[in-house]
Structures are given as C-alpha cells and as structure tokens.
C-alpha positions in Angstrom: 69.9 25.8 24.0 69.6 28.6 26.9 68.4 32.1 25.4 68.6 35.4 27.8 65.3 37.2 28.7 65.5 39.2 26.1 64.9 36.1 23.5 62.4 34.9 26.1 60.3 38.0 25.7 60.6 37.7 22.2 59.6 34.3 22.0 56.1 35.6 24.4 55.5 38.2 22.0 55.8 36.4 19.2 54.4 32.3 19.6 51.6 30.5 20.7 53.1 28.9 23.6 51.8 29.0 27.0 51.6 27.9 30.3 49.0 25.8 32.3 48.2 24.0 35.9 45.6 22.0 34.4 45.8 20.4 30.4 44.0 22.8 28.4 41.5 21.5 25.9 43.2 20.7 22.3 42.7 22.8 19.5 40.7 21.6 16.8 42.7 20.9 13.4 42.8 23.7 10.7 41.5 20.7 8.3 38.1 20.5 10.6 37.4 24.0 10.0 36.7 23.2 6.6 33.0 23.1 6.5 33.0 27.1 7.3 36.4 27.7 5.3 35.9 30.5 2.8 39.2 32.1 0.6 39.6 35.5 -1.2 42.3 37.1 -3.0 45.0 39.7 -1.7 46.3 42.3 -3.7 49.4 40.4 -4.2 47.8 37.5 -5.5 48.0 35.2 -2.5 44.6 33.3 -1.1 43.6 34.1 2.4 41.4 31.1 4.2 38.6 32.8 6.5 36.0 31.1 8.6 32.4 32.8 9.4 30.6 32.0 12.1 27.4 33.7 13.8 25.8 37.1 13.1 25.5 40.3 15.4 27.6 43.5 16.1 29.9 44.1 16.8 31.9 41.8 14.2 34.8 40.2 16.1 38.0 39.7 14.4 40.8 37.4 15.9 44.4 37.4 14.2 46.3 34.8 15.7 50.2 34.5 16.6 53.4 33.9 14.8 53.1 30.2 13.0 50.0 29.4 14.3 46.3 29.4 12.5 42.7 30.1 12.9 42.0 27.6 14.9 43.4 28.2 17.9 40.7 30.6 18.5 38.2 27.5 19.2 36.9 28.5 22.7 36.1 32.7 21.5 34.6 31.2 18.7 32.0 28.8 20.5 31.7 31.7 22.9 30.9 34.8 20.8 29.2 33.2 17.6 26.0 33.0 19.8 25.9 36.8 19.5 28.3 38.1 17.2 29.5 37.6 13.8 32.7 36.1 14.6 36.1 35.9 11.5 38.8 33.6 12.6 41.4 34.7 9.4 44.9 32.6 8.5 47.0 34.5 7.6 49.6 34.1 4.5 52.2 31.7 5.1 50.2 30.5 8.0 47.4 27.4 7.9 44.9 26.7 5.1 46.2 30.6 3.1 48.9 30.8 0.7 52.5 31.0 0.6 53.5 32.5 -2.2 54.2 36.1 -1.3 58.2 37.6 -2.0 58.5 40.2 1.6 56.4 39.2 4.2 55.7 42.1 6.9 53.3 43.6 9.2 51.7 45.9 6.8 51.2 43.5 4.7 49.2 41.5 7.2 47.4 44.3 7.9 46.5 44.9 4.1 45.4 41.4 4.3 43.2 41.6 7.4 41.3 44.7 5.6 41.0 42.7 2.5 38.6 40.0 4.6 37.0 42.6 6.4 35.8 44.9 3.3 34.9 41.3 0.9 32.4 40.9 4.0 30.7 44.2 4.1 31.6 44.4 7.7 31.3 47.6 10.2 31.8 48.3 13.8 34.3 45.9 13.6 36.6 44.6 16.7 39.7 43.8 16.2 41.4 41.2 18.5 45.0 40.1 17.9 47.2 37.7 20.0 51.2 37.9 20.1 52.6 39.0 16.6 48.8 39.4 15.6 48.6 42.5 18.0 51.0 44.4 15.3 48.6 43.1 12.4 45.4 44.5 13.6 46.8 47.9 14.3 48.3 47.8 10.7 44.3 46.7 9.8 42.8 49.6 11.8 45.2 52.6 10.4 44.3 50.8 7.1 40.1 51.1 7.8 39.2 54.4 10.0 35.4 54.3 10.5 35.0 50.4 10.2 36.7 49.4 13.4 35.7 50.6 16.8 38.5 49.0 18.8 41.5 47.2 19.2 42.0 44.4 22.0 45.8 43.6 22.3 46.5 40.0 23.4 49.4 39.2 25.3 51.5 41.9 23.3 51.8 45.2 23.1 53.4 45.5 26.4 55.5 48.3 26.1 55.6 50.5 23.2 59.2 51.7 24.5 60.9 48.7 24.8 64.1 47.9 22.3 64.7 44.5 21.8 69.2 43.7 21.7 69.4 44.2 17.9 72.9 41.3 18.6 70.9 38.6 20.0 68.0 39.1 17.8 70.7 38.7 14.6 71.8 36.1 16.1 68.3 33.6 17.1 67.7 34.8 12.8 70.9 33.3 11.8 69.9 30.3 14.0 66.6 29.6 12.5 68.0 30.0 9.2 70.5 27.4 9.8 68.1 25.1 11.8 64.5 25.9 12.1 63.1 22.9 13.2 65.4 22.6 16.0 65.9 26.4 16.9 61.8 26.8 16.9 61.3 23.7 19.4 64.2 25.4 21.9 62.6 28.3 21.2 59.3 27.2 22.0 60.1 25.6 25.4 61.7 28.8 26.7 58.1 30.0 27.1 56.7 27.6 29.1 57.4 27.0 32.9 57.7 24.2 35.3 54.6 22.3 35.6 53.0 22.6 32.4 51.2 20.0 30.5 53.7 17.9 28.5 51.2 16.9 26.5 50.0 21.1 25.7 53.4 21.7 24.8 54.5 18.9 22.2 51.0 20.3 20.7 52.3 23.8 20.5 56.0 22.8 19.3 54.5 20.4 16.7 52.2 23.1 15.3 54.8 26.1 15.4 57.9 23.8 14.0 56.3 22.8 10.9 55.8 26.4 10.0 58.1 27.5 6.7 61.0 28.3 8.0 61.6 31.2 5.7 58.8 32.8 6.6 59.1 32.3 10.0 62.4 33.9 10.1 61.7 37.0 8.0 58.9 37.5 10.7 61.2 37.8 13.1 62.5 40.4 12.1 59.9 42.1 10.4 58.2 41.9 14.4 61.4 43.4 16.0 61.6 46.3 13.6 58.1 47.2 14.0 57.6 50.7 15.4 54.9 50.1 17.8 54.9 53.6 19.0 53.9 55.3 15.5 51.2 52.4 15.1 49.3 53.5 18.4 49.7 56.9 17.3 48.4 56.2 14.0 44.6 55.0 15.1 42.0 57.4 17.3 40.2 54.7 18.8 40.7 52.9 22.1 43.1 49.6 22.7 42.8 47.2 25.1 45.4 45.2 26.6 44.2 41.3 28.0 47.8 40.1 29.0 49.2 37.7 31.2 51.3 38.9 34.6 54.6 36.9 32.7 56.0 40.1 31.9 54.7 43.6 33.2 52.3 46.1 31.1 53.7 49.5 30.8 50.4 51.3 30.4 51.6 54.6 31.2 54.5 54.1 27.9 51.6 53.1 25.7 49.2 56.2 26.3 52.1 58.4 25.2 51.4 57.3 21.7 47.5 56.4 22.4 46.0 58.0 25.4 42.6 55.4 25.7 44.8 52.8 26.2 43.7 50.8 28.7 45.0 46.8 30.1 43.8 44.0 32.1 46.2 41.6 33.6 45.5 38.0 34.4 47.2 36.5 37.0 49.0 33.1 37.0 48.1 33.0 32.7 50.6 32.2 30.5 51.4 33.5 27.0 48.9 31.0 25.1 46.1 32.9 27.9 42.9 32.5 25.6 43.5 28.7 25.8 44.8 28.5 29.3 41.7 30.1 30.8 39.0 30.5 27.9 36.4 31.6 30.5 38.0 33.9 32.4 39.7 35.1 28.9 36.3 35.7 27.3 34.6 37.2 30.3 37.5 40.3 29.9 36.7 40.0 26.2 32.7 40.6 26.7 33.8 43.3 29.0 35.1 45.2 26.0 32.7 44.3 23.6 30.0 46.0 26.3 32.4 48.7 27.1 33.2 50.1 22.8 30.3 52.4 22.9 30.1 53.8 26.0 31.4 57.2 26.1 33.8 57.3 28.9 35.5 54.1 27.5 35.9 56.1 23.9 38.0 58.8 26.0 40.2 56.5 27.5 38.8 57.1 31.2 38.5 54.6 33.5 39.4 54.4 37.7 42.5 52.4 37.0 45.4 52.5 34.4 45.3 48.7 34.9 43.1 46.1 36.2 44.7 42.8 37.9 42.1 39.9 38.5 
C-alpha cells in the first residue's frame, strides 16, 4: 500500500510512530501502570484512567497521540516526577479509559483533559501534547484560562495554514473502515524510514492496530477538520513547538493566530521524538518549564523564531 505525502503527513501528525538509529527503550505496558492508576467520570459518563506521580509546580500534563496510551510517556515521567507533579491521562477510547462515548472529537478530549485537571485541584498547569494530543490540550487550555500557563506542541502543530486533500483523506477513512487492522499497519510503516529498529516498529504497529477501529477512524476525521488557526487564537498564553526536522515548522503561519509562539527543532528525530531521544527531548522540555514565568517568554520574544539543535 503506497500513500502520497500528504497521507504521510497525516499519518506524523496523527500516530505514535517514529524513527530511530539505535533501538529505543520499550514502553512499559498500560497494565504496569496500575499501581498509580486512578479513574474519574466525564460528563458524558465515560471513565478516564489517570496516573499521578511526584509533586511540584508546575503540574505537567502529557496527552498522548492517536491510538496510543499513557504510557508511552515513561521516560518524562521518570524525568520530571523528581520535581514536578507529573498526570500521564488515557484518553477515551484509548488504554485503561472507556469506550463508550456516541461522537468522539477534539473538544471532547479537551473537556476530558479539564475534567482530570479540576478533580485534582491543580494550577499553573503545563500542558504538553504529542501528535493528535497537540489539538486536545489547546481544546483543554481555551476550556481552563487561569489554570494553565503554557502549551508545549509535540511534533504537531506545524503549520496552522496547511489544508490537508479532503479526496485522499475520504479515501484512507473508507479504507480503515473497510480494513483497519491492515490499513493502520500500512499506515504505520509510512512513518518510519530506512534503518529503524524492526523490533521499535512491530511495537508501535502492534499497539496502534489493536485500537477500535471506529474510533480510530472517526478521529481521523475529527483531526483533519480541526481548525487549528481559531484554536491558537482562542488561548493568550505562549506555545511551544518540540518537533522533529521530518517536516518543516511554519512558525511565522502559527504567530498569525498566536503571536508567543515559539518552536524548537530536533534534528535527525523522528515523529515518536520523546522516545527516540528522551534526553535530549526532556532537556527542551525543562527549558520551557524554566522559561513559563519569565517575562520576555510570556510576550513571545525570543532572538530566534526557531531554534535547530
């Protein structure tokens, strides 16, 4: 199955595929987070599964990608629990939380995220959001002015301009209706490049391609329709891009919509860029942590519209 750069893109923005010289470490198993697990109750009814861990300000956040879990945030959360109150959340439809919800959608997500965050009591909250989890938390910080102090955009956001072919996007929906196993595993591998750990990506196929395949595909689109432009608009406070170099950051796009938008860019990182290279990952993180309160990071000034280590 061959899919054009367009679906390729999609597939970056959306999954938790990636690219690697060396094997990255496994994740751990949603199952041995269970120790920490915690639920609550969305409006709706459905249960979200939450993991705690730590205590300091600010409170870190992380919202993972499309069909993948909490735990794939295993290296932030050995990292930043040392100082931080650190909330790993699945979302609906995704790991340990429910599935029982009728339209699945960003907002919703969003809803959900604020849900966790208020049943804690938390403020000055970060929010960090990888792939289709970058959406989420910008749907959670329009939903909660005065709790969160930023926003860090993982591997997505790119371009709040760009307009996905509404044709090939029909038709990759149709396909994972008709086939989702096998349309998610071509899928998956049209994210990864030549040399990456076989190993790494039966992993990441295994754990997206068990996913519901209904919810996966109303995702989709729910992710393609989403007006990224009106979201940055919506919040005041700063955004920070950690991306990979696979496809370019149009910072200068983005601060039309948010002015203190501001991006790093890791070279040679895949998608999956918080597993490929956890420390260099979390040093860019702690960067932004530092930076939230200091004044000429809250105007969206810095010496460079982007920074490429």
């Amino acid at each position: 199955m061959k899919f054009s750069a367009q679906i390729v893109l999609l597939a970056l923005a959306l999954a938790c595929g990636g690219t690697s010289e060396q094997p990255p470490p496994f994740l751990d198993d949603s199952s041995q987070l269970a120790e920490g697990l915690n639920t609550v109750t969305a409006p709706d009814g459905v249960e979200i599964a939450y993991t705690v861990s730590g205590h300091g300000s600010p409170a870190l956040v992380f919202i993972h990608g499309w069909m993948c879990d909490q735990s794939f945030w295993k290296a932030q959360v050995e990292e930043f629990s040392t100082t931080n109150t650190v909330v790993t959340i699945d979302l609906p439809g995704h790991g340990l939380s429910g599935t029982e919800r009728d339209h699945w959608s960003m907002a919703s997500y969003g809803s959900d995220v604020t849900t966790v965050v208020e049943h804690l009591g938390l403020e000055n909250v970060l929010l960090i959001g990888h792939s289709m989890g970058g959406p989420v938390v910008l749907e959670a910080a329009r939903l909660m002015p005065g709790r969160v102090a930023s926003v860090v955009a993982v591997d997505t956001l790119q371009d709040a301009d760009f307009e996905y072919e509404p044709q090939e996007v029909e038709g990759l929906i149709t396909e994972f209706k008709d086939d989702f196993a096998g349309t998610c595993k071509g899928f998956t591998a049209s994210m990864f490049v030549h040399g990456t750990e076989p190993a790494f990506i039966e992993r990441i196929t295994t754990d997206m391609c068990d996913g519901e395949p209904d919810i996966g595909a109303a995702l989709i689109r729910e992710f393609v329709d989403y007006d990224r432009g009106t979201a940055l608009a919506a919040i005041e406070i700063p955004v920070t891009g950690i991306n990979s170099d696979m496809w370019p950051t149009n910072v200068e796009a983005n601060r039309k919509y948010r002015p203190n938008f501001d991006a790093v860019v890791m070279k040679g990182a895949g998608h999956f860029l918080m597993i490929e290279k956890p420390e260099e990952f979390n040093r860019h993180l702690a960067r932004v942590i530092a930076e939230i309160s200091l004044p000429a990071y809250l105007t969206g000034f810095r010496d460079e519209a982007v920074e490429t280590l």
